[in-house]
C-alpha positions as CSV (number, residue, x, y, z in Angstrom):
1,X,104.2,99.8,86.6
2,X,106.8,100.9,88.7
3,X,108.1,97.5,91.7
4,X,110.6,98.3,93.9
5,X,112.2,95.5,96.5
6,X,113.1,97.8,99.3
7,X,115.6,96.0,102.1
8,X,119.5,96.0,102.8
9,X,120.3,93.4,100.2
10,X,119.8,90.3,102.7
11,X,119.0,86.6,101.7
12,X,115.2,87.6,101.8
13,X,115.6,90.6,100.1
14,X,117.0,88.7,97.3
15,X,114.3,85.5,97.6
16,X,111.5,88.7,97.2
17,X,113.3,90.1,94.7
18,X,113.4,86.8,92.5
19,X,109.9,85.9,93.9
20,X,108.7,89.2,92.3
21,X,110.6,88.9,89.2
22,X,109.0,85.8,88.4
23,X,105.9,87.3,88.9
24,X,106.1,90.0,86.8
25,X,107.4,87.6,84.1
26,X,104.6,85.0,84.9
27,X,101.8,88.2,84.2
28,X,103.7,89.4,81.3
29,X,103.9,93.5,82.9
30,X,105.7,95.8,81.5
31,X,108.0,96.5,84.9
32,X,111.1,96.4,86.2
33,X,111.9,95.0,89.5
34,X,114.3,97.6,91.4
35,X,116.0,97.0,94.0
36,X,116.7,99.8,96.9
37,X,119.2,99.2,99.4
38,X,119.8,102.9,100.5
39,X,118.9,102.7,104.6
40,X,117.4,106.8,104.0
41,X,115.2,105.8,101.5
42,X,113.7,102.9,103.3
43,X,113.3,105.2,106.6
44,X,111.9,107.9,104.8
45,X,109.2,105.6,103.6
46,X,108.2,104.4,106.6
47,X,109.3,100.8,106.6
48,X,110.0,99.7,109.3
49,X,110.7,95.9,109.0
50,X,112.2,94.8,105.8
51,X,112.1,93.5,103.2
52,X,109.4,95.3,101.6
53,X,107.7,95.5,98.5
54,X,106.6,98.8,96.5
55,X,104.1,99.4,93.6
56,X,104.1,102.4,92.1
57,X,105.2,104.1,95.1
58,X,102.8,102.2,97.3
59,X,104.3,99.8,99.6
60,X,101.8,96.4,99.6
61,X,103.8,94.2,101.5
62,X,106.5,94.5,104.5
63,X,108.4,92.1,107.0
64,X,107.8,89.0,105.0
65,X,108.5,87.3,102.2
66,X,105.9,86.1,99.8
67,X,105.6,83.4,97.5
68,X,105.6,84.1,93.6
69,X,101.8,83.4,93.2
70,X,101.2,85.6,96.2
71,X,103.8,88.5,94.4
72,X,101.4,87.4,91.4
73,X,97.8,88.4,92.9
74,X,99.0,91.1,94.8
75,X,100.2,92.9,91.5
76,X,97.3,91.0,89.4
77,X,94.8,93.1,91.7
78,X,96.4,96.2,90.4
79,X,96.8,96.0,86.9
């Protein structure tokens, strides 16, 4: 599974970056949380309000910040 925390490297970016992280650890996937901070890349998705969460090149989540157990269903319902 391939999660990527797309955003400039703000204080949310970083709280949904750990959220996710604990996550992942909390399911026990085989992932890596990456984070993007390159403005092109996060255009040329799409996003338009950061941050924003991808999984496996899908974005799931944008303009918020979730809490770990809602990180944790979102990537439970695609495992």
């Amino acid at each position: 599974m391939r999660i990527q925390v797309l955003g400039p490297g703000c204080v949310r970016c970083d709280t949904l970056s750990r959220n996710t992280s604990e996550a992942v650890a909390s399911l026990g996937l085989d992932a890596d949380v990456e984070e993007v901070a390159d403005i092109a890349e996060i255009v040329r998705r799409g996003i338009m309000a950061t941050p924003a969460l991808v999984v496996d090149d899908e974005v799931v989540l944008s303009g918020r910040v979730p809490t770990a157990s809602h990180v944790r269903e979102l990537l439970a319902a695609r495992i």
